[in-house]
N, C-alpha and C positions, 0 to 999 in steps of 0.2 A: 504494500500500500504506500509506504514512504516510497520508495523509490518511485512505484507509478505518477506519486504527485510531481514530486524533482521533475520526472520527465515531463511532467506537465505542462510545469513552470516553463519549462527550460522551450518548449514548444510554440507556446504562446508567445515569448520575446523572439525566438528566428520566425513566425509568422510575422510578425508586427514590423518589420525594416523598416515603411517609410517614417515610423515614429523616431526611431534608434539611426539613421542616417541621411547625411544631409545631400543638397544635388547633384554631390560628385558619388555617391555612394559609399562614403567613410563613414565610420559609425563613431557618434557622438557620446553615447551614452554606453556606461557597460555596468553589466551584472553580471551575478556569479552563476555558473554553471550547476551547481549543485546546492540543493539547502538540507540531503539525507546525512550529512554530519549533526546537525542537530539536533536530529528525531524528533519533528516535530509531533503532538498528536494529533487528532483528525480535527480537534477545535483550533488549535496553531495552522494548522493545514488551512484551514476555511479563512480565519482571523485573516495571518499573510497575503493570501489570495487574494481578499479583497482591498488591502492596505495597497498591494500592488498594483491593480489594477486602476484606483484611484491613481495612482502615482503614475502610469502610462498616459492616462487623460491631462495631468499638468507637465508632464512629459511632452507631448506633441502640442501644448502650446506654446511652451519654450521656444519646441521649435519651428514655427509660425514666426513666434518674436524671431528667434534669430534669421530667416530670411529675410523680415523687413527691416532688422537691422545692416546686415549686408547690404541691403539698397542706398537705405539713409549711408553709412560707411562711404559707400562710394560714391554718394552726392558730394558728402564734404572731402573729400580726399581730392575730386577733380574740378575744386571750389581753387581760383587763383593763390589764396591764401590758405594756409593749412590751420586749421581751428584745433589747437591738442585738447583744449578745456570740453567741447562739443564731444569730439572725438573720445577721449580717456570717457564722459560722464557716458555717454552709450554703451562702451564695453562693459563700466562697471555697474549697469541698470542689469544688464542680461546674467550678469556673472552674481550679484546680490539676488535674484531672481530663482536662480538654479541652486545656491546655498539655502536660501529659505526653504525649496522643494526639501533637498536632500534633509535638513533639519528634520522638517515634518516626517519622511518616510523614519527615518531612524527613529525618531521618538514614539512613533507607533507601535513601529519593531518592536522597541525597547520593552513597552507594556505588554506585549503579548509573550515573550519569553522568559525563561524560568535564568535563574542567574548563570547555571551551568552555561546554561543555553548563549546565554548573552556574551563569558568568555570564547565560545567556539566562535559566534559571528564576530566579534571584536577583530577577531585577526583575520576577515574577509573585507572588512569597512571601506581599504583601497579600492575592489573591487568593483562598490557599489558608487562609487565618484559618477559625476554629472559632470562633463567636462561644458 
């Protein structure tokens, strides 16, 4: 049963690309491969599931935001003068944006698993970065 879910998981993020990469096809976002190190049980199973699934949905407005950031980007870039103050406050609107996601998902996480549980994902946490 755990493993079926892992594969689950794991199914549902390589279905979803255009959420996880952008117009060249580089993937922006990553997650971990596997969540059977946990053992989660079938209410963690459900709980997670739906924690991530939310998290796909502010996922793929990100990245929304960021294509229409990339446009603005290149207005001001082929603007006579180079604006850094315009420029630095757009990357850092998108990049505070994606920190607040990743905040929320992990806090969620946090609540739903058991302390054991919390040292085995602790050292996945790179994994789950929002680039």
């Amino acid at each position: 049963m755990k493993r079926w879910f892992s594969s689950a998981l794991l199914m549902l993020f390589l279905l979803q690309p255009p959420l996880f990469a952008d117009d060249d096809g580089e993937y922006l976002e990553h997650f971990p491969r596997d969540l059977s190190a946990l053992n989660l049980t079938p209410r963690q199973q459900k709980e997670i599931s739906t924690i991530l699934e939310h998290n796909m949905e502010e996922l793929e407005q990100i990245h929304k935001k960021r294509r229409k950031l990339r446009e603005r980007l290149q207005t001001l870039f082929q603007k006579k003068s180079f604006d850094r103050e315009a420029f630095e406050r757009l990357l850092l609107d998108l990049k505070r944006r994606s920190v607040r996601i990743q905040t929320e998902l992990f806090a969620q996480i946090h609540e739903v698993l058991t302390p054991t549980q919390r040292r085995k994902f602790s050292r996945q946490l790179e994994e789950w970065e929002i680039e």
